[in-house]
C-alpha positions in Angstrom: 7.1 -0.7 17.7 7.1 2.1 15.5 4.9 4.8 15.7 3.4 4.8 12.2 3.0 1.0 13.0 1.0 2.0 15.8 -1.3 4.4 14.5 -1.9 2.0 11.5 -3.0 -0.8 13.7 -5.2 1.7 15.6 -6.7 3.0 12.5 -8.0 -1.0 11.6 -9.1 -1.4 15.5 -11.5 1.6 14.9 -12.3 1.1 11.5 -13.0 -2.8 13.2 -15.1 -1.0 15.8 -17.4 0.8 13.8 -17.5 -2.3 11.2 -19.0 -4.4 14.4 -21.4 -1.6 15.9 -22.6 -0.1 12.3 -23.2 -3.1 10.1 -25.5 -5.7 10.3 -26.9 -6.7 6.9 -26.4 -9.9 5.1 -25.5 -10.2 2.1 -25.9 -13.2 -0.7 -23.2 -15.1 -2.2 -23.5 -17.9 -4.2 -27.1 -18.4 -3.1 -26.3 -18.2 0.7 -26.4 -15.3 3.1 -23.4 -14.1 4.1 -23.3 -11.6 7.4 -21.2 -7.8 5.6 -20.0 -7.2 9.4 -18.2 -10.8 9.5 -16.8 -10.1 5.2 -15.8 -6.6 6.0 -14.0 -7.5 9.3 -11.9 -10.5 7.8 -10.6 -8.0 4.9 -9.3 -5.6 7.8 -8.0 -8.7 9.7 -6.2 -9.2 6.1 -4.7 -5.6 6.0 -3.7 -5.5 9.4 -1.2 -8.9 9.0 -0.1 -7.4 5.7 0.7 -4.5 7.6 2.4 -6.3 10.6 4.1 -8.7 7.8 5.5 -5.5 5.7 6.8 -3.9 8.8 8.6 -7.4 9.8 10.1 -6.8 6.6 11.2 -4.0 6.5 13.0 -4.2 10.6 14.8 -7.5 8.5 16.2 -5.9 6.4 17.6 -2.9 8.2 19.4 -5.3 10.5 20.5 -7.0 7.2 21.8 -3.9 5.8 23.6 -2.6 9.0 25.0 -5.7 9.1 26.5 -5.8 5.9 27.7 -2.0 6.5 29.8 -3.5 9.6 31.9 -5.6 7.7 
C-alpha cells in the first residue's frame, strides 16, 4: 500500500476515534433522534471507501498504461 494511502486511512481511524470518545449528542431528523457519533462515523466510513476506491483506481490504471507502453 502506498504511503499517502496509509496515512489517509490513519487520519479517518483517529478522526473515527475521537468521533466515538468525544460525541454523544442526539440529534433530530425528521422527528426522530438520531445518535451525531453513529451520523458522523458513517460519513468517515463513506470517505474512507472513496479513498480506498480512488486509490484502486488509480493502481488500474497504471498497470493499464504500462501495459499499453509495452506493446
Amino acid at each position: 500500500m502506498p504511503r499517502k494511502l496509509l496515512v489517509a486511512l490513519a487520519v479517518y481511524v483517529v478522526l473515527a476515534v475521537m468521533a466515538w470518545f468525544t460525541l454523544d449528542t442526539s440529534i433530530s431528523v425528521a422527528g426522530r433522534d438520531v445518535p451525531l457519533r453513529a451520523v458522523t462515523l458513517a460519513i468517515l466510513g463513506v470517505f474512507a471507501v472513496r479513498t480506498l476506491l480512488h486509490a484502486q483506481r488509480e493502481r488500474v490504471e497504471a498497470g493499464r498504461d504500462h501495459g499499453e507502453h509495452a506493446g
